[in-house]
C-alpha positions as a printed NumPy array, in Angstrom:
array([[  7.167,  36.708,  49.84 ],
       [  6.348,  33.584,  51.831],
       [  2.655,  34.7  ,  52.873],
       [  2.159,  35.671,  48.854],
       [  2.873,  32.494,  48.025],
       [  0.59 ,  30.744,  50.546],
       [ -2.04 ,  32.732,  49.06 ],
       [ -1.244,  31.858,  46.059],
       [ -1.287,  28.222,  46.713],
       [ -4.726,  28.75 ,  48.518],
       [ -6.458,  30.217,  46.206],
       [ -5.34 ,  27.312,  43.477],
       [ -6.849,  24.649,  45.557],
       [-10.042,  26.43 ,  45.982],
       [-10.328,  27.446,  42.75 ],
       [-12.902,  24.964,  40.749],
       [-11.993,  22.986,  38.054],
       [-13.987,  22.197,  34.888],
       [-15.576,  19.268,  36.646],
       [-17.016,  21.243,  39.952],
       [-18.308,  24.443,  38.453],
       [-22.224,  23.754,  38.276],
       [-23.528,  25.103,  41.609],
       [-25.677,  23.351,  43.59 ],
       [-28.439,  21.497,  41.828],
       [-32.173,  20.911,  43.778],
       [-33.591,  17.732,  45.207],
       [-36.809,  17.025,  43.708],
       [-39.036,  18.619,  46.432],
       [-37.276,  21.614,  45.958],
       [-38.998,  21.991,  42.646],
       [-42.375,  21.966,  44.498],
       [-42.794,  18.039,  43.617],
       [-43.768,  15.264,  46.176],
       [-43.662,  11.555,  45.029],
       [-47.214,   9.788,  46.645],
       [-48.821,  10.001,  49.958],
       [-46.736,   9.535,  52.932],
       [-43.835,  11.955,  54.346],
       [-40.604,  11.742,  54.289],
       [-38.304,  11.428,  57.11 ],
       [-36.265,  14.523,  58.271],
       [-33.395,  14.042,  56.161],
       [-35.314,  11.801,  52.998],
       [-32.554,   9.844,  52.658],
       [-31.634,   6.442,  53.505],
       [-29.781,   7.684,  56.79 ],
       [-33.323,   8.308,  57.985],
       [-33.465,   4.765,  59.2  ],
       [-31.897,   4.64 ,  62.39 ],
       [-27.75 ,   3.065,  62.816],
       [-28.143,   3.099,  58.658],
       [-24.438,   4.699,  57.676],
       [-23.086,   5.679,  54.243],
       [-20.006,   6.668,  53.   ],
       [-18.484,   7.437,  49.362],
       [-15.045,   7.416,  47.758],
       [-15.237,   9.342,  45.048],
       [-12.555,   9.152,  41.741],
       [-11.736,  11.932,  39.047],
       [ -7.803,  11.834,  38.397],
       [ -7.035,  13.414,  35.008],
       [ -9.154,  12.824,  31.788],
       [-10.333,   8.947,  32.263],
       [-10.998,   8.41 ,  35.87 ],
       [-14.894,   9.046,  36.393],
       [-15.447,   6.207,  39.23 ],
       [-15.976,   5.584,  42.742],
       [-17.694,   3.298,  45.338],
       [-20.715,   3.779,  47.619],
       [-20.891,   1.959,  51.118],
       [-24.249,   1.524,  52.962],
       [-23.721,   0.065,  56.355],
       [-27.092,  -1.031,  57.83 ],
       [-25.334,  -1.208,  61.449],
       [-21.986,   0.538,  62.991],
       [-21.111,  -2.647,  64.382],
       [-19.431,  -5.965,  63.353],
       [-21.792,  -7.043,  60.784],
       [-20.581, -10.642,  61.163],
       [-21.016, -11.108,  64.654],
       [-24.556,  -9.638,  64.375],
       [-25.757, -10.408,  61.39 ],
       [-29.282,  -8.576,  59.855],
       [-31.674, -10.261,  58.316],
       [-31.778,  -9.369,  54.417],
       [-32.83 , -10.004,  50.903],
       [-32.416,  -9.737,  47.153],
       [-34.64 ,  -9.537,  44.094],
       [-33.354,  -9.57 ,  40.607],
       [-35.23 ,  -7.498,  37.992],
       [-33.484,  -7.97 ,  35.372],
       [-30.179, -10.493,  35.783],
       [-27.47 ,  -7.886,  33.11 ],
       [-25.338,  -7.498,  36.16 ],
       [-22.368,  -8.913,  38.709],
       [-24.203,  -8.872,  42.459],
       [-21.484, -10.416,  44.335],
       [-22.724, -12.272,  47.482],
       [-26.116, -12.895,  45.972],
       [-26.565, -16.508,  46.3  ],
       [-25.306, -16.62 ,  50.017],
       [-28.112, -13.637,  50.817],
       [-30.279, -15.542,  48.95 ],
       [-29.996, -18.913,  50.895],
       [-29.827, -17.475,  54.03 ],
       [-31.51 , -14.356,  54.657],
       [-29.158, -12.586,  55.783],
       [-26.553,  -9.683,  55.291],
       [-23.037,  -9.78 ,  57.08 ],
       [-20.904,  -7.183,  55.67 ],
       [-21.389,  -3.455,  54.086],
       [-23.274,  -3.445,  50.935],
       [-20.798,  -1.615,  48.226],
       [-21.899,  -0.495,  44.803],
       [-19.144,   0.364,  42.157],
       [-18.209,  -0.305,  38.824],
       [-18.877,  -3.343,  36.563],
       [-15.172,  -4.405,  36.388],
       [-13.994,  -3.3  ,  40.087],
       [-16.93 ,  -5.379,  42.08 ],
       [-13.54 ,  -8.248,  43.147],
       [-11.034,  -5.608,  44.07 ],
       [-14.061,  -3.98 ,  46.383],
       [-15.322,  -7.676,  47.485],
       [-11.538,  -8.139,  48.657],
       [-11.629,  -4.706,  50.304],
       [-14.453,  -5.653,  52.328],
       [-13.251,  -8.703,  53.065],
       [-10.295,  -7.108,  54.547],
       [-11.93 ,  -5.029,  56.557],
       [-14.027,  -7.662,  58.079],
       [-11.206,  -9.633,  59.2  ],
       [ -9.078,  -6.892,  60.981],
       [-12.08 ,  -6.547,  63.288],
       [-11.931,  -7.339,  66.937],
       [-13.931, -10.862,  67.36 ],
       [-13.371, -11.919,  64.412],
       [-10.105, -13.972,  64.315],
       [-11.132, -16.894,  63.759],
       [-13.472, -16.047,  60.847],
       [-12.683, -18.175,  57.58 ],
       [-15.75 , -17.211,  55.611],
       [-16.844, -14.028,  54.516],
       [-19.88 , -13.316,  52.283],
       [-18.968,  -9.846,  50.699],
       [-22.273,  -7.902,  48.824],
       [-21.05 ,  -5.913,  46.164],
       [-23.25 ,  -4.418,  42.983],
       [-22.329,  -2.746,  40.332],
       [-23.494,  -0.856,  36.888],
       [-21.18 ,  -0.016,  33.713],
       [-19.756,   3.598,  33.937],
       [-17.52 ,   2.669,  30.671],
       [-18.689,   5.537,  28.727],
       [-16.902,   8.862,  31.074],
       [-14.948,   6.028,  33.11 ],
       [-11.383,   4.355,  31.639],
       [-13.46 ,   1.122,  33.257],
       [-10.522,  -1.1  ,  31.995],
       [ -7.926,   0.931,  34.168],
       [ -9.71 ,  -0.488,  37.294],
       [ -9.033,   2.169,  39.109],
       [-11.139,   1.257,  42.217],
       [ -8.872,  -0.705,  44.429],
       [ -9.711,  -2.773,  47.796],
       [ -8.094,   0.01 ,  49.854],
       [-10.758,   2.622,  48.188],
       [-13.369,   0.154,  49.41 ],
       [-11.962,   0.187,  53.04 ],
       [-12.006,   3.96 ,  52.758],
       [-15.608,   3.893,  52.066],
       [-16.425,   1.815,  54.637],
       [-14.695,   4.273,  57.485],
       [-16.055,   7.207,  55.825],
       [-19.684,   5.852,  56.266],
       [-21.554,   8.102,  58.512],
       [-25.334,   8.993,  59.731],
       [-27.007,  12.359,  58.271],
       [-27.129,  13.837,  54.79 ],
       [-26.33 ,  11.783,  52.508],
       [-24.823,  12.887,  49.107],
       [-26.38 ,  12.939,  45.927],
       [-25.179,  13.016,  42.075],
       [-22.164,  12.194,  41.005],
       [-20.39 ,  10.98 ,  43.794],
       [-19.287,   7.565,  44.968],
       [-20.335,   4.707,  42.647],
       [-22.651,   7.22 ,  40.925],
       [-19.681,   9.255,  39.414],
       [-19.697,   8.025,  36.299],
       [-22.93 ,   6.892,  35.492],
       [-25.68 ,   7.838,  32.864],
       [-29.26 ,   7.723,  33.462],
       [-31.55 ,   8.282,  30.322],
       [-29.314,   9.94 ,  28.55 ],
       [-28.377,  12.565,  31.316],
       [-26.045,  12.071,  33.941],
       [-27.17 ,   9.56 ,  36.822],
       [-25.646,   9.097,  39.957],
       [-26.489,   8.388,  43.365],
       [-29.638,   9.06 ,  44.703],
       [-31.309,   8.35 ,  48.283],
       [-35.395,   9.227,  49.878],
       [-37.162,   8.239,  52.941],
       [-40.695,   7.797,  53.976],
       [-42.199,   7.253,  57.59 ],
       [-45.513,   5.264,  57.841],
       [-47.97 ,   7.08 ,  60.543],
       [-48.103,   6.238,  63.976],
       [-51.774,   4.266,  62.774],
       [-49.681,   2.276,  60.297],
       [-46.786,   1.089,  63.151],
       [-44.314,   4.748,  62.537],
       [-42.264,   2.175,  60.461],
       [-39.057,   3.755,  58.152],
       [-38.117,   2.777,  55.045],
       [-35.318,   4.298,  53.088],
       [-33.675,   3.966,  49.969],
       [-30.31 ,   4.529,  47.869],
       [-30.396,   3.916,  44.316],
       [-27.29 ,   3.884,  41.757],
       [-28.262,   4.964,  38.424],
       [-27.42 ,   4.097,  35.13 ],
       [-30.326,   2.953,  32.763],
       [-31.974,   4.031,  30.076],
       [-35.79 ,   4.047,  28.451],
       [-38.039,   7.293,  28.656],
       [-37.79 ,   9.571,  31.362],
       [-40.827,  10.83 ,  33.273],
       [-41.2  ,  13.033,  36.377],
       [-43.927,  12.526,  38.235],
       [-46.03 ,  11.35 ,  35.217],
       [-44.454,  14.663,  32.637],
       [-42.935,  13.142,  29.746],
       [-39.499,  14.629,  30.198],
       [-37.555,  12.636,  27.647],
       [-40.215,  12.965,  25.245],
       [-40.633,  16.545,  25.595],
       [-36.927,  16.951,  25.369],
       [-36.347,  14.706,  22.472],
       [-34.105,  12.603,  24.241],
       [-35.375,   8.883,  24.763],
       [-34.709,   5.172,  23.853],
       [-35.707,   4.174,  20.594],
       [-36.335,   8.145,  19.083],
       [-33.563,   7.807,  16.527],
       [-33.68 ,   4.046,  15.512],
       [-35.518,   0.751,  16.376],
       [-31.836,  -0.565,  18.074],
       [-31.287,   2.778,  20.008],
       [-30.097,   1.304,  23.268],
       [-32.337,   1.436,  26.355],
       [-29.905,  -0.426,  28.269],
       [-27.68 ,  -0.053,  31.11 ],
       [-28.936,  -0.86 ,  35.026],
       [-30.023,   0.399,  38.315],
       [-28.627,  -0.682,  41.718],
       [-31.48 ,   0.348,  44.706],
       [-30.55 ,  -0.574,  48.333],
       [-33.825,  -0.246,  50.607],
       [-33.632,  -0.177,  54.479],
       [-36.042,  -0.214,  57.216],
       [-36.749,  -0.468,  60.774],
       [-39.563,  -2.217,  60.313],
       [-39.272,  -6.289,  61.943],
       [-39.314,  -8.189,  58.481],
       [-37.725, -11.924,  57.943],
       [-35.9  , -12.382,  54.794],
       [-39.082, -13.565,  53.159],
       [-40.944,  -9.636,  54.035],
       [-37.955,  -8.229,  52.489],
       [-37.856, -10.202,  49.429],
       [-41.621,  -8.711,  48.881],
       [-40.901,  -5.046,  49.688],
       [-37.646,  -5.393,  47.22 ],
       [-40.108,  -6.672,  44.392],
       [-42.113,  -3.87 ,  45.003],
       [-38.906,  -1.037,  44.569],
       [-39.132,  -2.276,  41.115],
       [-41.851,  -0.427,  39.917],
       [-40.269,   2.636,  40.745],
       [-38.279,   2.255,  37.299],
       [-41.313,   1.683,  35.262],
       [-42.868,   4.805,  36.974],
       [-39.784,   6.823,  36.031],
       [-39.763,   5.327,  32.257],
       [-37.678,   1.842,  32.351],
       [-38.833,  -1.155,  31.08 ],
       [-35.892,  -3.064,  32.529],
       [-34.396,  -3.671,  29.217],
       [-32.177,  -6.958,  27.662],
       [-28.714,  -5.508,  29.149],
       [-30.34 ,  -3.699,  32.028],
       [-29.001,  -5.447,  35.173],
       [-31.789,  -4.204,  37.8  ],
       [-31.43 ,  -5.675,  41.462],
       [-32.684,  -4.585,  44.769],
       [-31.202,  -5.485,  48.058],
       [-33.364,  -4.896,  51.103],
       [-32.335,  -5.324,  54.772],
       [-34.197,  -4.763,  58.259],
       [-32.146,  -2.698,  61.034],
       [-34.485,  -4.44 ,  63.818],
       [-32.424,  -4.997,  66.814],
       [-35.182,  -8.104,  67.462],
       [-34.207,  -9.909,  63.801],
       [-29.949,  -9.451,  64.104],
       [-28.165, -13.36 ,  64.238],
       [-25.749, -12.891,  66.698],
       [-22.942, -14.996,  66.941],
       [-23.83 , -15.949,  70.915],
       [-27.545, -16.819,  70.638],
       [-29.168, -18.904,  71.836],
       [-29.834, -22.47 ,  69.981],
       [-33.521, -21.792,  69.267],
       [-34.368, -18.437,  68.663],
       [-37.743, -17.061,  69.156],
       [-39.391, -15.685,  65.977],
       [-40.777, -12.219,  65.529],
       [-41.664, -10.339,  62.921],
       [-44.774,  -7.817,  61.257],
       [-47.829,  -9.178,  60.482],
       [-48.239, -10.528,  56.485],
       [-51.294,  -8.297,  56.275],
       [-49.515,  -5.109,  57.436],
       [-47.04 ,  -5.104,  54.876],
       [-48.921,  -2.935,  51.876],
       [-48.169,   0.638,  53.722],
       [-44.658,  -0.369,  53.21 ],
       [-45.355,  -1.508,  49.564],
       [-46.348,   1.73 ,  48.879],
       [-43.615,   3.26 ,  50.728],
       [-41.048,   1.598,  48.949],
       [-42.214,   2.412,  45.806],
       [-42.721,   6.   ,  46.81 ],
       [-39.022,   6.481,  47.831],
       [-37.597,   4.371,  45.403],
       [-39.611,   6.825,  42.678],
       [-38.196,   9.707,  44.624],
       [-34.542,   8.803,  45.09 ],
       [-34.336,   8.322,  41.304],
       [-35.012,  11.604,  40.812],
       [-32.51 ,  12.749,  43.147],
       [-29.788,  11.414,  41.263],
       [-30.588,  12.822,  38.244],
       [-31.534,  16.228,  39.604],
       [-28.225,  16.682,  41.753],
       [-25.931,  15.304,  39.022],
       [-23.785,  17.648,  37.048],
       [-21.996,  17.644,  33.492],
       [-19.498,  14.945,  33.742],
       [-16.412,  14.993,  30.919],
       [-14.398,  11.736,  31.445],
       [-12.887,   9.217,  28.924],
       [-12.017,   9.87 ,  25.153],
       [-13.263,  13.627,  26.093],
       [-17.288,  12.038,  26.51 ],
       [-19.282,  14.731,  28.132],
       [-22.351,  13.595,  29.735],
       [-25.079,  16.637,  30.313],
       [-26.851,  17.005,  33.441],
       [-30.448,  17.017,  33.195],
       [-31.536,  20.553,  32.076],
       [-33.1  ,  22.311,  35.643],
       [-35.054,  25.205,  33.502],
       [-36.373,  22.864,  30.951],
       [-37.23 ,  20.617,  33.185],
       [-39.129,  23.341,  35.748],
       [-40.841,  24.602,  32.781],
       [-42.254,  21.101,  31.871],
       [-43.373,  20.571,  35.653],
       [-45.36 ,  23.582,  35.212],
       [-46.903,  23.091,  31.983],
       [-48.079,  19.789,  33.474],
       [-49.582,  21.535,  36.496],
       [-47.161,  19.513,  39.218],
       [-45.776,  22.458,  40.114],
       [-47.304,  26.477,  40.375]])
C-alpha cells in the first residue's frame, strides 16, 4: 500500500498544471532567423560574457501571483570590494531604477543588478542590501548602493499583494549561475506583457572578430511594452491585427522594457553610457516608440578585470580603456543582441492566466513561422 501511494504522490507532482503545459517554445534562430552581421557567442545569452551570473526566483502561488525577480551578477565576487565600472541611460523616464543616480555619478556598479516588479523594487533593494552586508570584508560597510529596475506586471500579477519579498531577492542572488540562461516567463519576466503577447525575459550574445579586438557583449532584456511588433522587419502585429492604436486613437502603447548589457570589452563609464544609448534602438527596430508611460532604461557594465575599483588600490590609478574610435563594432553589436534578446522573450513565453482570471496569449509560433516565410526571412 505504501509504494502505491508514493506513486501516487509522484506522479501528482510531475503532473503539469494549467500554467506549464505549452512545451517548449524556439529561440529565434531556431526559426531560421539571425538578427545582423556578427555571431553569437556559444550560448547567445548574456552568460556568454565571461564571470557574468544569473539567477531567477520565479512566483505562481494560486490565481494572483504571476511575479518574480531576475539577478544578473556581472562578477561572483564581493561586488563592493571590487567594484565594476558601469552605466545607465534612460529612454524613456515611466519607471523606478533604484540606484540610478549613485551609478550615474560615479560610474560604477557595486551590487547585483535585480529586475522585478513596479511595487516590489524596496523589498528587493533591502534584499540586496542584506546580502551585501553578511559578506566577509564587509563589516564595516555603512553604505550600500542597491540597482534595482522594474516594469508593471499588474495585469496577470496581484501587484498590490507584494509578493516579492527581500528574502526572494537573496534567493536570486545565490541561485545566479554561468550557462544557459532562461527565457520567457520566468523571474521578473513572469508576469509581463509585451505587445499584446506575453513578454518575459529574454537574453543574446554577439562576439566581435578577432580583427575587431574578439570583444563580448551580451544582453538581458525584461519585457513589457507595447507599440507594433516586427520580426526582423515582418509586420507581425500588423499582420495579426494586434497593435497599438488599431482599435482607437488612446489604445495604450505603454508599458516598459528593462535591458541589462554586459561586456568584456575595457570601457569607462563614459563608453558604456554610449553603447547603452545605442541598445535603444533595438525597441524601435522591434516596433516601440518608447511611449508616454513606457519606462525604458538600459544599464551597461564592463567585466574587465583592468577597470574593477577595488577597495585596496592604489591612490592613483592608471587609466585604461578601448580606443573612442573602436567603439562602432560594439554599437552594432549591442543593437544586434538587444534586437535579438527581445525576441527571445516573446518567442519562449507561454500563455500566462494570473489575476481576476486575465489570460495573456503567447505569441502564436505557426502564425508567426508562416509570416517569416511569406516575407522570405525564412525558407
Amino acid at each position: 500500500m505504501r509504494s502505491t501511494v508514493l506513486v501516487l504522490v509522484a506522479f501528482l507532482m510531475l503532473r503539469p498544471t494549467a500554467d506549464s503545459q505549452t512545451p517548449d517554445r524556439p529561440r529565434l534562430r531556431d526559426l531560421g532567423v539571425e538578427i545582423g552581421v556578427f555571431r553569437p557567442g556559444t550560448l547567445n545569452a548574456i552568460t556568454d560574457v565571461p564571470s557574468v551570473r544569473v539567477g531567477h526566483v520565479t512566483l505562481m502561488e494560486g490565481e494572483n501571483v504571476r511575479t518574480g525577480v531576475t539577478a544578473i551578477l556581472p562578477h561572483g565576487g564581493n561586488l563592493f570590494q571590487e567594484k565594476v565600472p558601469g552605466a545607465a541611460f534612460v529612454g524613456n523616464g515611466f519607471g523606478k531604477l533604484v540606484g540610478f543616480t549613485q551609478v550615474d555619478e560615479l560610474g560604477q556598479i557595486e551590487t547585483p543588478i535585480l529586475l522585478t516588479n513596479t511595487l516590489s523594487v524596496w523589498d528587493v533593494a533591502n534584499g540586496i542590501v542584506d546580502h551585501m552586508l553578511t559578506l566577509p570584508g564587509n563589516e564595516n560597510v555603512r553604505s550600500i548602493n542597491p540597482v534595482v529596475g522594474e516594469t508593471n506586471d499588474g495585469t496577470l500579477n496581484d501587484i498590490r499583494g507584494r509578493h516579492v519579498k527581500r528574502t526572494d531577492a537573496v534567493e536570486a542572488i545565490q541561485r545566479a549561475q554561468s550557462g544557459p540562461v532562461e527565457e520567457g516567463a520566468v523571474g521578473a519576466g513572469t508576469g509581463t506583457i509585451c505587445f499584446g503577447w506575453k513578454g518575459g525575459i529574454g537574453t543574446s550574445s554577439r562576439v566581435l572578430p578577432p580583427g575587431l579586438g574578439g570583444f563580448t557583449i551580451g544582453v538581458l532584456v525584461q519585457t513589457n511594452y507595447g507599440g507594433i511588433l516586427e520580426i526582423a522587419g515582418v509586420p507581425v502585429g500588423k499582420e495579426l491585427g494586434r497593435y497599438s492604436y488599431r482599435d482607437r486613437l488612446r489604445y495604450p502603447g505603454d508599458g516598459s522594457c528593462m535591458i541589462v548589457v554586459a561586456t568584456d570589452a575595457p570601457l569607462n563609464t563614459h563608453q558604456l553610457k554610449r553603447v547603452a544609448k545605442r541598445a535603444t534602438l533595438a525597441l524601435g527596430r522591434t516596433g516601440s516608440a518608447m511611449s508616454h508611460g513606457s519606462g525604458d532604461y538600459v544599464l551597461a557594465f564592463s567585466t574587465s578585470s583592468d577597470l574593477r575599483t577595488r577597495a585596496d588600490a592604489e591612490r592613483v590609478q592608471p587609466s585604461v580603456r578601448l580606443r573612442e574610435d573602436d567603439l562602432s563594432p560594439l554599437f552594432q553589436a549591442v543593437v544586434e543582441a538587444t534586437e535579438e534578446a527581445i525576441y527571445n522573450s516573446l518567442l519562449k513565453a507561454k500563455n500566462i492566466k494570473g489575476v481576476q482570471g486575465r489570460e495573456i496569449e503567447a505569441l502564436p509560433l505557426e502564425k508567426t513561422r508562416d509570416l517569416l516565410r511569406k516575407y522570405g526571412k525564412i525558407p
